[in-house]
Structures are given as structure tokens and as C-alpha cells.
ZAZAVO-172783 format. One record per residue (C-alpha): residue number from 0; x, y, z. Coordinates in steps of 0.02 Angstrom, whole numbers, padded with zeros to 5 digits. Layout:
ZAZAVO-172783
<pt num="NUM" east="X" north="Y" up="Z"/>
...
end
This chain:
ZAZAVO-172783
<pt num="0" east="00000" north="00000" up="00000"/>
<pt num="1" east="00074" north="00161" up="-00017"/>
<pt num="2" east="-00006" north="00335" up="00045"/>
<pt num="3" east="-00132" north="00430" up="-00058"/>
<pt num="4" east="-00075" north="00598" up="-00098"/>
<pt num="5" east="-00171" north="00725" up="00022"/>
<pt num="6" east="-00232" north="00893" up="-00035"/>
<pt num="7" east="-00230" north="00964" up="00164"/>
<pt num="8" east="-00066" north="00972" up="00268"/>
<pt num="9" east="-00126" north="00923" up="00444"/>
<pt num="10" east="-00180" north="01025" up="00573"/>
<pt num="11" east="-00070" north="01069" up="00717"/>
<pt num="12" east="-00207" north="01102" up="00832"/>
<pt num="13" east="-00258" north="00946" up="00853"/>
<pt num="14" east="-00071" north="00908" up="00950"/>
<pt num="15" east="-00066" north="00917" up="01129"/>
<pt num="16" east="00038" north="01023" up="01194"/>
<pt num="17" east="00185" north="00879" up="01242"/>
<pt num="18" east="00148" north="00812" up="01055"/>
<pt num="19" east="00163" north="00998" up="00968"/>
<pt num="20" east="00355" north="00989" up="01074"/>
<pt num="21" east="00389" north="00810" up="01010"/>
<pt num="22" east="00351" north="00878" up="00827"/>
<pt num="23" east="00447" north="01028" up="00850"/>
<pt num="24" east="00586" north="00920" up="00912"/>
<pt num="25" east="00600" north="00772" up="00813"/>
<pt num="26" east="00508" north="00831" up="00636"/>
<pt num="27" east="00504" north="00946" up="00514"/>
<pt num="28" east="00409" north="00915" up="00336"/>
<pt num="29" east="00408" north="01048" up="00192"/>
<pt num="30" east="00417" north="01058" up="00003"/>
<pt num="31" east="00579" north="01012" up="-00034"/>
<pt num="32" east="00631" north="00896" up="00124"/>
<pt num="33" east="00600" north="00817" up="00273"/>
<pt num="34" east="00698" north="00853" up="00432"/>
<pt num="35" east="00696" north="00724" up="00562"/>
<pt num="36" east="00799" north="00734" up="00715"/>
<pt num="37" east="00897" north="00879" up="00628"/>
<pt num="38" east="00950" north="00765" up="00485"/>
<pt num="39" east="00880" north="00799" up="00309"/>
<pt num="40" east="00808" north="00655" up="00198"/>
<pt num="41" east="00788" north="00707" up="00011"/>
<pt num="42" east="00611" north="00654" up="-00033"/>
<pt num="43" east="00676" north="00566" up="-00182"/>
<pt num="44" east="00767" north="00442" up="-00056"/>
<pt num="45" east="00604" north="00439" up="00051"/>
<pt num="46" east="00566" north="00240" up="-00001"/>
<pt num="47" east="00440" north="00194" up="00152"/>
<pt num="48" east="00342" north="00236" up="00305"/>
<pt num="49" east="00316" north="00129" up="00439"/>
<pt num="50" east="00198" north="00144" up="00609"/>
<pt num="51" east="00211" north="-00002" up="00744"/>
<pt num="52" east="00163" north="-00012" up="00923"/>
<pt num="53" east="00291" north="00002" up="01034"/>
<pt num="54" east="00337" north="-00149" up="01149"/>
<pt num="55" east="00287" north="-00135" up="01323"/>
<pt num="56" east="00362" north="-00246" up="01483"/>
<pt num="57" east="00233" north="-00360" up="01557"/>
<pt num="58" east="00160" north="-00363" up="01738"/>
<pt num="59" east="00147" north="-00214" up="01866"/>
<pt num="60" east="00291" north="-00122" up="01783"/>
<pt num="61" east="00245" north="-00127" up="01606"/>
<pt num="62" east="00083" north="-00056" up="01676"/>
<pt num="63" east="00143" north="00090" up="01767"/>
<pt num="64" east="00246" north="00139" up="01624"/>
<pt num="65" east="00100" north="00136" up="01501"/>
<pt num="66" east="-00035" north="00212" up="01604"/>
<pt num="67" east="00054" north="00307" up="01734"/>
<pt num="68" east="00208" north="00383" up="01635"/>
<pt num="69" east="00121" north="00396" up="01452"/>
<pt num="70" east="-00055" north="00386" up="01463"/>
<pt num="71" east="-00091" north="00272" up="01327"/>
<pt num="72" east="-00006" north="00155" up="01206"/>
<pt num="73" east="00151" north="00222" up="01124"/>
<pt num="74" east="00202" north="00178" up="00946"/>
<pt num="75" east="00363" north="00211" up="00836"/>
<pt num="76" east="00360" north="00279" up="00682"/>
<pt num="77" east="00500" north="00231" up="00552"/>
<pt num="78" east="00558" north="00312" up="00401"/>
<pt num="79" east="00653" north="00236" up="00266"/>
<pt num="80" east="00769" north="00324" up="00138"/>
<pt num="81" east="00935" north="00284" up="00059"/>
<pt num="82" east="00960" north="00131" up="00141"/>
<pt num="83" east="00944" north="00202" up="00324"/>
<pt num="84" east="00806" north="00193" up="00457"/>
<pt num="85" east="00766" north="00327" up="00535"/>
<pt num="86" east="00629" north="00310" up="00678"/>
<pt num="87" east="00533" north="00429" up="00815"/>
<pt num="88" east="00546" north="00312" up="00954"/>
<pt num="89" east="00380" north="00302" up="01086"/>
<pt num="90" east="00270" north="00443" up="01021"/>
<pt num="91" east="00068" north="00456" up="01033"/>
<pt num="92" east="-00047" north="00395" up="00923"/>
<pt num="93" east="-00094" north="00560" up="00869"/>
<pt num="94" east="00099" north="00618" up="00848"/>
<pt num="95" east="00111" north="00452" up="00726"/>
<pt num="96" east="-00064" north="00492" up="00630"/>
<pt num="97" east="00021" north="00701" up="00593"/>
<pt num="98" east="00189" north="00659" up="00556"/>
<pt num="99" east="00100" north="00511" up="00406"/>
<pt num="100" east="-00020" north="00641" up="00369"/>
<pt num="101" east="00127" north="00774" up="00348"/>
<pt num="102" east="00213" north="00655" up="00231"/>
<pt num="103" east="00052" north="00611" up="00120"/>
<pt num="104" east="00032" north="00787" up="00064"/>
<pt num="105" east="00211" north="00847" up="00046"/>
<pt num="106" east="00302" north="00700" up="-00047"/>
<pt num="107" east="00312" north="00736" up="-00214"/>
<pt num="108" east="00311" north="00545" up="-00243"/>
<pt num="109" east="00223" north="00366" up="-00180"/>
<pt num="110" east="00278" north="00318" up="-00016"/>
<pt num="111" east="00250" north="00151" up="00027"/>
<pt num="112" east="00167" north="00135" up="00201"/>
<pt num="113" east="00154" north="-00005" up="00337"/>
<pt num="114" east="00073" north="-00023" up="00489"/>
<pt num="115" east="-00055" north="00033" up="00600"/>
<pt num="116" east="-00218" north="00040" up="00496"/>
<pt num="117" east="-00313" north="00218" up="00487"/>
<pt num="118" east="-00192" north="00347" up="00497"/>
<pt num="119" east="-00200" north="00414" up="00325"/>
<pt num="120" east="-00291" north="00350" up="00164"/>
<pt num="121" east="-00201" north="00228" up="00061"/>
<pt num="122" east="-00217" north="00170" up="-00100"/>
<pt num="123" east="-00167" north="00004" up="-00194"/>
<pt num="124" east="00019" north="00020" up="-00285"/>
end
């Protein structure tokens, strides 16, 4: 599957404020590349994107972490390009939905996409 091309760049307000600071951090998206963790990925390297749940410990301690320290699940979102992997370790749900939103409408070619169903549209390669 790879992303359908979106005609609306995703809307910052819907970030809480801790997931507008992991954004700001971590990702930056524009016309002609795509900043992540300060490094810049050409988008004609930009091969994949890839959203998976992030592991948690079992037992009493895996639950405090989960519920206590983040709230809610936490996932990882990858990025491949030029051979490397690139990933935005334990962010929200919502973080993961803006940053594969962000990438539908600004690459200027298919990305392939994997993962967590319902973030963006896709569409059949």
C-alpha cells in the first residue's frame, strides 16, 4: 500500500501540547525535504513509512509505564530512505497519525506505508 497523496497538510491544533514539542523536536516536513531529528532526507530517497506499536514490559511495571508515565499506548514511527532507518521512538498515536499525514501531502512521490491501519488513506500500488 502506499499513501494517497493529500490535498490538506494536517492541522497542528489537534497536537497536545507535549505532542506539538515532540514535533517541534523530532520533525520537520516541507516542500523540498523532510527534517527528522535535525538530519535531512531528500524526498527522492524517502522509499517507506512505517507505524508499529511500541513494545511494552509485562506485569505491574509494564503497567505503570504505560498508564502512569504515558497515558496510553506508544508507537514508533520509522522512516526509510537511502538505505537508512530513521525512527521517532515512543510517540502518541496522534503524533504518529500528523507526522503520516505530513508526509502524504508533501512528498512529491508514492511512499509506501506499513502499519497501523487508519492513519492516513491509502491506496493500492
Amino acid at each position: 500500500m502506499i499513501l494517497k497523496r493529500s490535498n490538506a497538510r494536517p492541522d497542528p491544533d489537534t497536537l497536545s501540547a507535549a505532542e506539538a514539542r515532540t514535533i517541534t523536536e523530532a520533525f520537520d516536513v516541507y516542500a523540498g525535504e523532510v527534517l527528522y531529528y535535525g538530519q535531512s532526507l531528500r524526498w527522492d530517497t524517502l522509499e517507506e513509512v512505517n507505524v508499529v506499536k511500541a513494545a511494552r514490559y509485562g506485569g505491574l511495571a509494564g503497567w505503570l509505564v504505560r498508564f502512569l508515565v504515558h497515558g496510553d499506548d506508544r508507537y514508533h514511527v520509522g522512516l526509510y530512505a537511502g538505505g537508512q532507518e530513521y525512527v521517532m521512538p515512543n510517540v502518541s498515536l496522534n503524533t504518529a497519525r500528523y507526522v503520516v499525514q505530513a508526509i502524504a501531502y508533501y512528498a512529491p512521490q508514492p511512499v509506501r506505508y506499513e502499519g497501523i491501519e487508519g492513519l492516513s488513506p491509502l491506496v493500492e500500488l
